[in-house]
Biotite code that builds the C-alpha atoms (Angstrom):
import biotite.structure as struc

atoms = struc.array([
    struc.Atom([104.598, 137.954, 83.947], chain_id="A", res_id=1, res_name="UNK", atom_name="CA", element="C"),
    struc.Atom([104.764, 135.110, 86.630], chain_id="A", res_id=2, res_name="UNK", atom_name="CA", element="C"),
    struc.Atom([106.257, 136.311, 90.032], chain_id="A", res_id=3, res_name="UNK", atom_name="CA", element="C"),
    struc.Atom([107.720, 133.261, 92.317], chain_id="A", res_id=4, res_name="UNK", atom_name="CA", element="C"),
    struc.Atom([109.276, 133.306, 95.846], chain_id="A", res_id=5, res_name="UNK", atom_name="CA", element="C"),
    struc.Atom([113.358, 133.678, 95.268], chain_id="A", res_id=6, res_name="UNK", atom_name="CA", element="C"),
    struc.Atom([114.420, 129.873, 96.033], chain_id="A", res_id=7, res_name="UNK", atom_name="CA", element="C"),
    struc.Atom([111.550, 128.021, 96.504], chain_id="A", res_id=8, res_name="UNK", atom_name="CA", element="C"),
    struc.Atom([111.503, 124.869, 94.106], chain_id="A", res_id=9, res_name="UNK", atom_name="CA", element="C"),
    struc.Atom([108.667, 122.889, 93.695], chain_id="A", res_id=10, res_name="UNK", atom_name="CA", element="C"),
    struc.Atom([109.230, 119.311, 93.042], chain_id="A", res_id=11, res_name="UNK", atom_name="CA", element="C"),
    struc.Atom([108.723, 117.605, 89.746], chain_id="A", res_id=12, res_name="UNK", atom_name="CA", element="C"),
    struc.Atom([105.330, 115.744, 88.857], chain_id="A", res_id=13, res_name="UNK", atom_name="CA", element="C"),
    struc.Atom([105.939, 111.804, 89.034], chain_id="A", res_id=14, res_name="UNK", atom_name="CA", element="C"),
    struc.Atom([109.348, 111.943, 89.961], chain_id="A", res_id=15, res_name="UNK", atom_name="CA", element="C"),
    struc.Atom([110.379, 109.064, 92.269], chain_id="A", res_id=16, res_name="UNK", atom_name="CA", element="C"),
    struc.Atom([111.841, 110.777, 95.693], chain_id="A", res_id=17, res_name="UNK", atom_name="CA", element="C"),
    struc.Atom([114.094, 109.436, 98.756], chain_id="A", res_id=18, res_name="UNK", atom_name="CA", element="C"),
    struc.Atom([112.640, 108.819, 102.327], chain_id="A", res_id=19, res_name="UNK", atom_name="CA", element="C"),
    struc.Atom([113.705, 111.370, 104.702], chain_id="A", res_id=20, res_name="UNK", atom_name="CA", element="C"),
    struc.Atom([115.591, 110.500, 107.621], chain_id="A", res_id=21, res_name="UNK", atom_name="CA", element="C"),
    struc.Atom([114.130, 108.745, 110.584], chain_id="A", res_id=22, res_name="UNK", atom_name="CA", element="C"),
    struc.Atom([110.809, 107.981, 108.326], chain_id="A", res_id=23, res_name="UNK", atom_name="CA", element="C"),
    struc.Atom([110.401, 104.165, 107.761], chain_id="A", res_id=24, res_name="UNK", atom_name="CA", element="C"),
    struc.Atom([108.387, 102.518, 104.944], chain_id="A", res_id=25, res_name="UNK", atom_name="CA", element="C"),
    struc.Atom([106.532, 100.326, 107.437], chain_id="A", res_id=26, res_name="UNK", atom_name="CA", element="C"),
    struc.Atom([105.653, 103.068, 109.645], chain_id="A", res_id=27, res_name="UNK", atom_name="CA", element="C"),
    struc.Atom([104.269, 105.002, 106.174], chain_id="A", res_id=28, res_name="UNK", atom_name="CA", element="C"),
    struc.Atom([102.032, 101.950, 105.496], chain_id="A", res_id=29, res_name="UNK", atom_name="CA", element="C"),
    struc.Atom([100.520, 101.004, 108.786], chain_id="A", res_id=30, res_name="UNK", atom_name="CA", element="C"),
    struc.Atom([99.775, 104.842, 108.825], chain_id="A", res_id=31, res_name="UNK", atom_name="CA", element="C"),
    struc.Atom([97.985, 105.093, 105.390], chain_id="A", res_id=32, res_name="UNK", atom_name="CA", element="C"),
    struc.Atom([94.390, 105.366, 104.374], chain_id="A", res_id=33, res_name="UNK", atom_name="CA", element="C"),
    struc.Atom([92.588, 105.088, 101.194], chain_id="A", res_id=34, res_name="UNK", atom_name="CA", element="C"),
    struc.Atom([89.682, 106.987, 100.424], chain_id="A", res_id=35, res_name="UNK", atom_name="CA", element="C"),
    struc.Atom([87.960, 105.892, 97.197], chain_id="A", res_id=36, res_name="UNK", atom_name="CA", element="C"),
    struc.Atom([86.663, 108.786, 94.458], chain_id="A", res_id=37, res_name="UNK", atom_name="CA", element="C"),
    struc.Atom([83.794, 109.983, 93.923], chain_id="A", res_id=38, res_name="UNK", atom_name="CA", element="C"),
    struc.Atom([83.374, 109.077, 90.646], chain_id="A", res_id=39, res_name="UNK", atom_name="CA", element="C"),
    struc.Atom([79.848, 109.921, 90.123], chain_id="A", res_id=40, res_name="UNK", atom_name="CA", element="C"),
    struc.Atom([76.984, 107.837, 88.894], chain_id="A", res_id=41, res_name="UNK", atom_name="CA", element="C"),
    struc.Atom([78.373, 104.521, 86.645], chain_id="A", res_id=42, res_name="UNK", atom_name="CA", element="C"),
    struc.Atom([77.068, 101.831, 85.043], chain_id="A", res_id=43, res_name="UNK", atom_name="CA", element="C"),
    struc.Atom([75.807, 99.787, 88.035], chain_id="A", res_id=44, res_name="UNK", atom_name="CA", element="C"),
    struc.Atom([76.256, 96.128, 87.776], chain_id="A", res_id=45, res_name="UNK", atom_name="CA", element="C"),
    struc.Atom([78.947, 96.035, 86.137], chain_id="A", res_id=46, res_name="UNK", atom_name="CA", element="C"),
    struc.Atom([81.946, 93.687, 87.645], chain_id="A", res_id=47, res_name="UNK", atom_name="CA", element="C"),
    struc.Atom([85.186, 95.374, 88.620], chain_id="A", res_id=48, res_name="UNK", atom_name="CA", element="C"),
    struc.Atom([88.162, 93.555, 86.407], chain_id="A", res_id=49, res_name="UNK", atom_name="CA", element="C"),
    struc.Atom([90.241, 91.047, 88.002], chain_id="A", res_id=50, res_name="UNK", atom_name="CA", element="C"),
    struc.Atom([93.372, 92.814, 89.725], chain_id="A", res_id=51, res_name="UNK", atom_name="CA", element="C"),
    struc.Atom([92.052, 96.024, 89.357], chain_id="A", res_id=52, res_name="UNK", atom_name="CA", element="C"),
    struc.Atom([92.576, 98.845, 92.011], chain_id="A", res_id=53, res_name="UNK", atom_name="CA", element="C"),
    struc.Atom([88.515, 98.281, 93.700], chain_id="A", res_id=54, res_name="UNK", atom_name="CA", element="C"),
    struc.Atom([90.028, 94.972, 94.685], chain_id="A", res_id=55, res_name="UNK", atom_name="CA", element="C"),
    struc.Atom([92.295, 95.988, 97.260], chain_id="A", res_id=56, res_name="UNK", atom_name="CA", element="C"),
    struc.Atom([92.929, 99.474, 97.395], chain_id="A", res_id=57, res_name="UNK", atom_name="CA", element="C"),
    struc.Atom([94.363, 99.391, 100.338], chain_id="A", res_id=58, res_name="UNK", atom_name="CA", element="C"),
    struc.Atom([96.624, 96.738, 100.007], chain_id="A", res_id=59, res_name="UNK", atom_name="CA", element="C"),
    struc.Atom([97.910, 98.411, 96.995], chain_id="A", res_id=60, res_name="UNK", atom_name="CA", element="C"),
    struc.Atom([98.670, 101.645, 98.051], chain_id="A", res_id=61, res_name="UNK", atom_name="CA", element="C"),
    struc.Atom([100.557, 99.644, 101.207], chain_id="A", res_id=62, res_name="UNK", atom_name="CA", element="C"),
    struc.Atom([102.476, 97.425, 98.603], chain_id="A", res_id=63, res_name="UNK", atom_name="CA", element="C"),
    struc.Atom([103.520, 100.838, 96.838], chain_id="A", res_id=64, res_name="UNK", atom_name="CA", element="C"),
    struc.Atom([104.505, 102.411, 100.151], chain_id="A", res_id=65, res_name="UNK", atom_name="CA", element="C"),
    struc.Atom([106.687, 99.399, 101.191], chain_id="A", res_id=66, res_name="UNK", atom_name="CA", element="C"),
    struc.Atom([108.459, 99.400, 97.669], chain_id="A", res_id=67, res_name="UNK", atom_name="CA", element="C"),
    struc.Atom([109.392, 103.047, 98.222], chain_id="A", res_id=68, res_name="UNK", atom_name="CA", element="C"),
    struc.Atom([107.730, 104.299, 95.159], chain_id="A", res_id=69, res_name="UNK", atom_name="CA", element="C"),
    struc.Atom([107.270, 107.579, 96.943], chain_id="A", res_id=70, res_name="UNK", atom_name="CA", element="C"),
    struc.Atom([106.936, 110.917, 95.430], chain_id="A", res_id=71, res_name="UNK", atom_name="CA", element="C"),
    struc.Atom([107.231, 114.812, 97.116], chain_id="A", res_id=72, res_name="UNK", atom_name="CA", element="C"),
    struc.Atom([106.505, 117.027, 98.269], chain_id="A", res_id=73, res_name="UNK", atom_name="CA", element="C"),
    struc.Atom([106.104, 115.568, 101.637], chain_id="A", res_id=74, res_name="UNK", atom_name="CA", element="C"),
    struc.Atom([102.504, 116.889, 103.578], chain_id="A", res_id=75, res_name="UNK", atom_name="CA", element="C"),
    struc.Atom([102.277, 116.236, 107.436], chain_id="A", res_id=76, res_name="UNK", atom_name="CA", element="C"),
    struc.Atom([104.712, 113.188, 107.220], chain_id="A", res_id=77, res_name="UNK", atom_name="CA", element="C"),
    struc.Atom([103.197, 111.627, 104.100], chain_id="A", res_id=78, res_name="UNK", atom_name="CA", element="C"),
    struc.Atom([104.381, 111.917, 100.656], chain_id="A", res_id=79, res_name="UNK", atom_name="CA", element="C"),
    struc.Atom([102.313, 113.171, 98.418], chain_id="A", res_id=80, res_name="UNK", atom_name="CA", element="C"),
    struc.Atom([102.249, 110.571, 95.783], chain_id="A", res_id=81, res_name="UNK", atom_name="CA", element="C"),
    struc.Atom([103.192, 106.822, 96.249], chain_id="A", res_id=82, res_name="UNK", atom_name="CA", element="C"),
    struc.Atom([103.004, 104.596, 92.746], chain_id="A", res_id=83, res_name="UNK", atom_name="CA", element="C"),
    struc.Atom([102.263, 100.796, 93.109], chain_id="A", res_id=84, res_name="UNK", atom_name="CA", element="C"),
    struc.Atom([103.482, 99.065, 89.578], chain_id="A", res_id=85, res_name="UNK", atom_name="CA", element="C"),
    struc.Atom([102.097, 95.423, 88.605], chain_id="A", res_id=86, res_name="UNK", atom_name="CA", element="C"),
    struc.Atom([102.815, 94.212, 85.415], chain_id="A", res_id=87, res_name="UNK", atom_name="CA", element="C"),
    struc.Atom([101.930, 96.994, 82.477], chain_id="A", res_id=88, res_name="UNK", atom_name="CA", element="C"),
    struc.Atom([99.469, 98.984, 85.452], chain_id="A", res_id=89, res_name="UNK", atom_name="CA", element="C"),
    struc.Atom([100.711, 101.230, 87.516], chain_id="A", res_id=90, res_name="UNK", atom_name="CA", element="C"),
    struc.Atom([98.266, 103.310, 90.136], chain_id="A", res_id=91, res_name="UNK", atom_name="CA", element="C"),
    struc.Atom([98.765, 106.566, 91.353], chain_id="A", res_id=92, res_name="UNK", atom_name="CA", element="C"),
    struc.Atom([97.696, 107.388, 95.089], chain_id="A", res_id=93, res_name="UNK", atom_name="CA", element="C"),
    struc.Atom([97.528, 110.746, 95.827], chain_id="A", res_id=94, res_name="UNK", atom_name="CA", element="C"),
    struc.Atom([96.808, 112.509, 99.033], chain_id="A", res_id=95, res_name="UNK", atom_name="CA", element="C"),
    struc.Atom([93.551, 113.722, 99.312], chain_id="A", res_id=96, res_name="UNK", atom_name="CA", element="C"),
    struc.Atom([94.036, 116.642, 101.775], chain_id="A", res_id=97, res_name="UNK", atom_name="CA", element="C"),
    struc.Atom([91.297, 115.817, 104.137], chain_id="A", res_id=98, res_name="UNK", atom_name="CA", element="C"),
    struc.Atom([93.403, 114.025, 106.819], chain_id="A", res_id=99, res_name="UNK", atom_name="CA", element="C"),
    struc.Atom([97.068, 113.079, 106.885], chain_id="A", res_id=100, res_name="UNK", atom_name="CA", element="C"),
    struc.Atom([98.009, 109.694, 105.780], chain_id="A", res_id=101, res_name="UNK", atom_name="CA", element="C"),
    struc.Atom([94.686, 109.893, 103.587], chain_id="A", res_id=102, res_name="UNK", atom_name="CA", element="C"),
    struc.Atom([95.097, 108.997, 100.017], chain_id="A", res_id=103, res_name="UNK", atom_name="CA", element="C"),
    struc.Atom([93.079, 108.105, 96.325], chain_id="A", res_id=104, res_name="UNK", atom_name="CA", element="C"),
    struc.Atom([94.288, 106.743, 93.686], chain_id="A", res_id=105, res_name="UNK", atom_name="CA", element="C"),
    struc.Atom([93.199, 105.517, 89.905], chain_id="A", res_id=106, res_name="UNK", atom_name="CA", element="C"),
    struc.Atom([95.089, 104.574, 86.920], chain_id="A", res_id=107, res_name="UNK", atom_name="CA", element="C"),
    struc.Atom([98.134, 106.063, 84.581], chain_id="A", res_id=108, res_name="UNK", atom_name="CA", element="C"),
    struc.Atom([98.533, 106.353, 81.348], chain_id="A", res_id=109, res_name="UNK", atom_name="CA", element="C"),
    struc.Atom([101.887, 104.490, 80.219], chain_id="A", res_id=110, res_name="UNK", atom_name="CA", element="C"),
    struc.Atom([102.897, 107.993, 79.073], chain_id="A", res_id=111, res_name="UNK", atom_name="CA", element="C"),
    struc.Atom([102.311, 109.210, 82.855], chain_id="A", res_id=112, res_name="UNK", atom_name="CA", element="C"),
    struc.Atom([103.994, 106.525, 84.767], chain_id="A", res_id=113, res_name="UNK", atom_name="CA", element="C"),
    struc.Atom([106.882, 108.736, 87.149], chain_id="A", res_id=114, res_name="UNK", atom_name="CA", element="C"),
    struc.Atom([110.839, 108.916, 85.317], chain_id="A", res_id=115, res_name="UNK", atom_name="CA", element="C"),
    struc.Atom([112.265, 105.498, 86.739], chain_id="A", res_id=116, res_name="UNK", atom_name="CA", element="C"),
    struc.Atom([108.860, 103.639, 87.982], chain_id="A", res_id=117, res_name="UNK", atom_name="CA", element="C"),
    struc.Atom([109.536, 102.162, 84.519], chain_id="A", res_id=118, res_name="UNK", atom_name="CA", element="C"),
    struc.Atom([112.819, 100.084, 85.689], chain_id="A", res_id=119, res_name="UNK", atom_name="CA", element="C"),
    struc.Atom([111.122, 98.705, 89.178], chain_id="A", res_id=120, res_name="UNK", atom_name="CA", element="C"),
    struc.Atom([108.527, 96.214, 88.244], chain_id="A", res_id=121, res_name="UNK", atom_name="CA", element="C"),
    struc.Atom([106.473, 95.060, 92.018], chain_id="A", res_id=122, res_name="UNK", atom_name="CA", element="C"),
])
């Protein structure tokens, strides 16, 4: 049996969200961070493909910001998720706890891409 707090929703996975009021998407992006992954030991050498995320990970998660491909729950004036799309790639940034405004991000699945991301191509 799974006990939960009488009216407290928590917002769907990948689910494109509204800015709150008096929040601006420029504001969001000059504020933003990325932090890249630990991903452990890789193959070392190896070339990162053209237009890929290690390219400009910041830039990315600023072009997904300023698109408004933002996802809740909000965390310290951030949201939690913001989605940037480019052709048949979409990236997920996701806060990373540490510090506000701080995010990570790597690829989706098509299958995983947030309900509507699918209409908005950046």
């Amino acid at each position: 049996m799974v006990l939960r707090a009488p009216g407290r929703r928590r917002e769907p996975r990948r689910a494109l969200s509204p800015l709150p009021a008096r929040v601006t998407r420029e504001e969001l992006s000059t504020a933003a961070a990325f932090m890249p992954r630990d991903s452990g030991p890789g193959p070392a050498g190896l070339p990162d493909p053209p237009g890929s995320l290690a390219s400009a990970p910041l830039g990315t998660l600023r072009s997904g910001i300023l698109t408004g491909h933002l996802g809740g729950p909000w965390l310290s004036g951030f949201p939690r998720y913001v989605w940037h799309r480019s052709g048949d790639t979409v990236v997920e940034f996701r806060l990373t706890g540490r510090r506000p405004g701080e995010y990570t991000g790597y690829e989706l699945h098509p299958s995983e891409w947030p309900e509507g991301l699918a209409d908005h191509a950046s």
